[in-house]
C-alpha positions as semicolon CSV with decimal commas, in nm:
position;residue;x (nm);y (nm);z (nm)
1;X;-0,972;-0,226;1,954
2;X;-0,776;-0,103;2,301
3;X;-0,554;-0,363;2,435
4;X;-0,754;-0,598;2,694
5;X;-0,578;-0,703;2,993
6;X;-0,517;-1,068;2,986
7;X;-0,667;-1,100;3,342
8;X;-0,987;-0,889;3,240
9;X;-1,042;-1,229;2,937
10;X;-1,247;-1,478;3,017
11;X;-1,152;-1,755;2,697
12;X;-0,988;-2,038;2,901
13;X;-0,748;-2,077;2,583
14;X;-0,654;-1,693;2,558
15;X;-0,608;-1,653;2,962
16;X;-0,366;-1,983;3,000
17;X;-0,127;-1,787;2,734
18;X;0,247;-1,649;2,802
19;X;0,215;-1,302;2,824
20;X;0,370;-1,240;2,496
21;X;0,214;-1,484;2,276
22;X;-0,115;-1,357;2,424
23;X;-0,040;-1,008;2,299
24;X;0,054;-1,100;1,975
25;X;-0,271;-1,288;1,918
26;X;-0,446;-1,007;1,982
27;X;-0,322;-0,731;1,775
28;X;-0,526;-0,968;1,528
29;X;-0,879;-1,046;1,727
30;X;-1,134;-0,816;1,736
31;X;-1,412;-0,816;1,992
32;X;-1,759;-0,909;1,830
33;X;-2,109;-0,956;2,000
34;X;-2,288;-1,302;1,934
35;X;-2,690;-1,276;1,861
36;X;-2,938;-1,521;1,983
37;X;-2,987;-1,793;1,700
38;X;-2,713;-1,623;1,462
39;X;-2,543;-1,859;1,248
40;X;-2,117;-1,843;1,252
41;X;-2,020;-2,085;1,041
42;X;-2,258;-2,315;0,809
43;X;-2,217;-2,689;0,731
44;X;-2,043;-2,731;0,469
45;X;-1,916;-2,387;0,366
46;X;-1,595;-2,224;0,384
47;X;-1,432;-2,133;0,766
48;X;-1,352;-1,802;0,731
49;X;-1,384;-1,686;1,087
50;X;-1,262;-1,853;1,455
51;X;-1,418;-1,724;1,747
52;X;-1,287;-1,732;2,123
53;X;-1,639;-1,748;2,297
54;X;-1,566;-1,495;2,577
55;X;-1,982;-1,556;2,706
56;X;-2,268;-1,707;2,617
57;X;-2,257;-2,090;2,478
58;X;-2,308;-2,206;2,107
59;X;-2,449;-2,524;1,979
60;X;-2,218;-2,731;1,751
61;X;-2,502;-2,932;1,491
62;X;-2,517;-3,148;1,267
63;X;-2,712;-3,101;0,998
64;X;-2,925;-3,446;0,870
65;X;-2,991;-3,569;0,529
66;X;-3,410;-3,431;0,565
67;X;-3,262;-3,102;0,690
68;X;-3,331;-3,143;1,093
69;X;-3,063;-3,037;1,285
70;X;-2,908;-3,260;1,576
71;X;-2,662;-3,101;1,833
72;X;-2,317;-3,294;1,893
73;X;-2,151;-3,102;2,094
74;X;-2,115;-2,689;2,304
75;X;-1,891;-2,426;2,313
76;X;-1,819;-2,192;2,599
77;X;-1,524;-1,926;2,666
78;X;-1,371;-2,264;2,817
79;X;-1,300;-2,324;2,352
80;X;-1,333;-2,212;2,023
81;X;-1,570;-2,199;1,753
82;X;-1,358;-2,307;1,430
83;X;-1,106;-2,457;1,531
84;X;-1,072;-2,743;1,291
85;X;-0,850;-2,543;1,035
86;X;-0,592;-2,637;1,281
87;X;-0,596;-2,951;1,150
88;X;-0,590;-2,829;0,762
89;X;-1,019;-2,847;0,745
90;X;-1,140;-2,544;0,522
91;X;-1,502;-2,623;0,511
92;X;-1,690;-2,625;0,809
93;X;-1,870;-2,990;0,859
94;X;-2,096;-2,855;1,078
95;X;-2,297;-2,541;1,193
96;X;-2,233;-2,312;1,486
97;X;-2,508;-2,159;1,596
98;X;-2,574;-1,909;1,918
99;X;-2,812;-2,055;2,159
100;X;-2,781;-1,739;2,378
101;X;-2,636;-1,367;2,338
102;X;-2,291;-1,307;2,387
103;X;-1,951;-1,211;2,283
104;X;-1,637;-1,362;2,114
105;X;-1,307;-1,306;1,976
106;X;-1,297;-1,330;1,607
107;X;-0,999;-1,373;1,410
108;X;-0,967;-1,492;1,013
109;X;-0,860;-1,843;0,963
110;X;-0,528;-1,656;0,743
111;X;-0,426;-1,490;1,058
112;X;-0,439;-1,725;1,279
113;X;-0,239;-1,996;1,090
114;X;0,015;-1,692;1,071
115;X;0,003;-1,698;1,475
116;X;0,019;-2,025;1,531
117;X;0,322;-2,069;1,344
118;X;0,491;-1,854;1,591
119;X;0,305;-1,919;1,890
120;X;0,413;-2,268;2,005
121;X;0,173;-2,262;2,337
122;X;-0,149;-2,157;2,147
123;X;-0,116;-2,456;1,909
124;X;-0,069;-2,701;2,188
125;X;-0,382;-2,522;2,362
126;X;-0,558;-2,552;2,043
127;X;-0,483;-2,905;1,981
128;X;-0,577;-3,002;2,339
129;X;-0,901;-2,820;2,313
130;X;-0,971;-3,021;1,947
131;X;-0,903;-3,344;2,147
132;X;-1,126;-3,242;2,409
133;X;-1,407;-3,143;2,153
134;X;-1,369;-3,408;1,985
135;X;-1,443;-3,650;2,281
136;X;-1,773;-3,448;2,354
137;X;-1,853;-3,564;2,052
138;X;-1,817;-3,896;2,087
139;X;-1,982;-3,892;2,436
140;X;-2,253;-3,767;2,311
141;X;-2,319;-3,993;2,062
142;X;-2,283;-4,257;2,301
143;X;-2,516;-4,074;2,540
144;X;-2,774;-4,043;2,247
145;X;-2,772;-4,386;2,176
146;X;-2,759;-4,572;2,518
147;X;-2,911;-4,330;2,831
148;X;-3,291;-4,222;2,901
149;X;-3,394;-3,927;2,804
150;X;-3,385;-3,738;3,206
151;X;-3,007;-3,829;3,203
152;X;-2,918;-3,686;2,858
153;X;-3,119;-3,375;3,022
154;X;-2,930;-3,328;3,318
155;X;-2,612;-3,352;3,136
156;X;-2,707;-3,085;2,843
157;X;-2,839;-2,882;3,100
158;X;-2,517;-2,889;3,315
159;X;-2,312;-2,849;2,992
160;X;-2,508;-2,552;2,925
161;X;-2,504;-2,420;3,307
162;X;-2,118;-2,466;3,272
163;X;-2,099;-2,274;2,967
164;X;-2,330;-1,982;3,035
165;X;-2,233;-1,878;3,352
166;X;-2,593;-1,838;3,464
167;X;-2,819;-2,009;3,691
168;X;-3,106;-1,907;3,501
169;X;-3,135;-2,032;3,120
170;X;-3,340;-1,908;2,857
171;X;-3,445;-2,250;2,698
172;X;-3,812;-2,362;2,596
173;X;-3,885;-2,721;2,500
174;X;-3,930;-2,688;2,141
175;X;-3,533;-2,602;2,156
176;X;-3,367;-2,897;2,336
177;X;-3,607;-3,079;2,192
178;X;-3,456;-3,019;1,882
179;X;-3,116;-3,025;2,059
180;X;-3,170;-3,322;2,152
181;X;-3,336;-3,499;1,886
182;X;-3,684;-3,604;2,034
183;X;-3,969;-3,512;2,078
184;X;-4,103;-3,211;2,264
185;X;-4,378;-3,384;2,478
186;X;-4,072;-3,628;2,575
187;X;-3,920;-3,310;2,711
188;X;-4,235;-3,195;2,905
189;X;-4,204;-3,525;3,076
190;X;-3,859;-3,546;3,180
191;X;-3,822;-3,196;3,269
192;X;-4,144;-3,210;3,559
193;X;-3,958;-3,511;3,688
194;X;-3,651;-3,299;3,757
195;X;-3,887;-3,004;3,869
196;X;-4,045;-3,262;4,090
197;X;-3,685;-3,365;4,259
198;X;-3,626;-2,973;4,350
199;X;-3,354;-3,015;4,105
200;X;-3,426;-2,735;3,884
201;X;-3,718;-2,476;3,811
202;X;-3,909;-2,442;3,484
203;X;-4,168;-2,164;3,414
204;X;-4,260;-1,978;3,087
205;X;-3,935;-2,085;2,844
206;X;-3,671;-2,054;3,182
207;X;-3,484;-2,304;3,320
208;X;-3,339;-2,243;3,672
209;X;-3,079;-2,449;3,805
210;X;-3,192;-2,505;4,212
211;X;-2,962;-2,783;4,299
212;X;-2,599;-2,852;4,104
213;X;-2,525;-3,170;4,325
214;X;-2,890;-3,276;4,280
215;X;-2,848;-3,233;3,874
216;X;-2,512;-3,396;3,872
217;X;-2,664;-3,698;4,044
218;X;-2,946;-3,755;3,811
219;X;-2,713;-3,711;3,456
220;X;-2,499;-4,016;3,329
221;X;-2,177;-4,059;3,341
222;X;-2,090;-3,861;3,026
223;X;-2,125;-3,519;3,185
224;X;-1,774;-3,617;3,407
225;X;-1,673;-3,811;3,117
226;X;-1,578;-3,532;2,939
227;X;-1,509;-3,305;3,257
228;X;-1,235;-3,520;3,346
229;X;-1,079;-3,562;2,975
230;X;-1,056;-3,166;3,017
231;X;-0,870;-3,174;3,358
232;X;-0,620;-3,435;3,234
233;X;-0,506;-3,211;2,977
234;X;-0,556;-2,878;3,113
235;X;-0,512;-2,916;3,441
236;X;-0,848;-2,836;3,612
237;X;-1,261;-2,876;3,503
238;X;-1,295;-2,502;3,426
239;X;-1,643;-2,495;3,570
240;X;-1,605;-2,674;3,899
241;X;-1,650;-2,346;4,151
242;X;-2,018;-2,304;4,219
243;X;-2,178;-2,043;4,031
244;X;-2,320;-1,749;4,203
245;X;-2,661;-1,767;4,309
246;X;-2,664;-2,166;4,267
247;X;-2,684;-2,367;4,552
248;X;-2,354;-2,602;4,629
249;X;-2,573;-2,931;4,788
């Protein structure tokens, strides 16, 4: 692969590298493109892969005892797909799955043990980004249990706006419904009501984000929740410019 430019990457992770820790990472990564629906790791099997999601965003799910699938947490180019064998995991408890095309950075679990060891400010990076996964996780279990259904929209759909990089989302019912964990007619409902408040637009399986401030106002709390456990360790929210082509109030 030619050498990238570490001001041409996108991965929040890779870009806040010193120069040369960044270059020797990647004499090891190699560029891949992520398929709609495809499958990176599977719960319970071995990690063999990590992936630094340059675009697109991938579900993080849990899979339940009657095989249905339940989505605790997503991963943008702001983290990394994986990254529990930083902490000594070898199976993967969960699966990652692509909810949109895209492309990553994919390096074998070997390799990047071997990098770490020598790369003092990538392991920090990669522990802070496991602590802030980790407290997605937790917020949204909280946010599962506790919140009505239009707030636990708004906040997916901002975490996915954040992590795609799009105003416009490829999403029908049937899949947050499954994301999360209701029914789809529950959807139906609670999306119209946000159509209804201008907030966003929803036609034929596409989602349209019309007003940020206006979706921000009708999520929980657990959307900033987490956005502010990410600026106390890294310094900034990494989505908080508007996107292009969404409207700022």
């Amino acid at each position: 692969m030619p050498q990238r430019l570490q001001k041409n990457v996108r991965n929040r992770i890779l870009t806040a590298l010193p120069e040369d820790e960044f270059k020797l990472l990647m004499e090891k990564l190699h560029y891949v493109e992520l398929a709609l629906g495809e499958s990176l790791h599977r719960a319970g099997e071995p990690i063999e892969n990590v992936f630094f999601v340059e675009s697109g965003f991938i579900s993080v799910l849990t899979m339940l005892s009657d095989g249905a699938p339940l989505e605790i947490g997503l991963i943008g180019a702001e983290g990394v797909a994986g990254v529990s064998v930083i902490l000594g995991a070898t199976n993967s408890y969960s699966e990652t799955m692509c909810q949109t095309g895209g492309g990553a950075f994919r390096i074998g679990v070997a390799a990047l043990k071997d990098i770490v060891a020598q790369a003092p400010h990538l392991r920090d990076l990669l522990l802070r980004y496991t602590h802030v996964f980790h407290v997605q996780v937790a917020q949204t279990a909280a946010c599962n249990a506790h919140h009505e259904l239009g707030q636990r929209l708004a906040r997916w759909l901002l975490a996915a706006h954040d992590r795609s990089g799009v105003p416009e989302l490829s999403l029908t019912q049937d899949l947050i419904a499954v994301m999360l964990g209701v029914r789809r007619s529950t959807v139906s409902i609670a999306a119209s009501t946000l159509q209804k408040a201008g907030v966003i637009r929803y036609h034929h399986g596409r989602i349209t984000i019309l007003d940020r401030i206006g979706l921000e106002d009708a999520a929980c709390e657990c959307y900033e929740a987490v956005a502010s456990e990410y600026r106390a360790l890294f310094g900034e929210h990494p989505f908080e410019k508007p996107l292009e082509g969404v409207p700022s109030a």
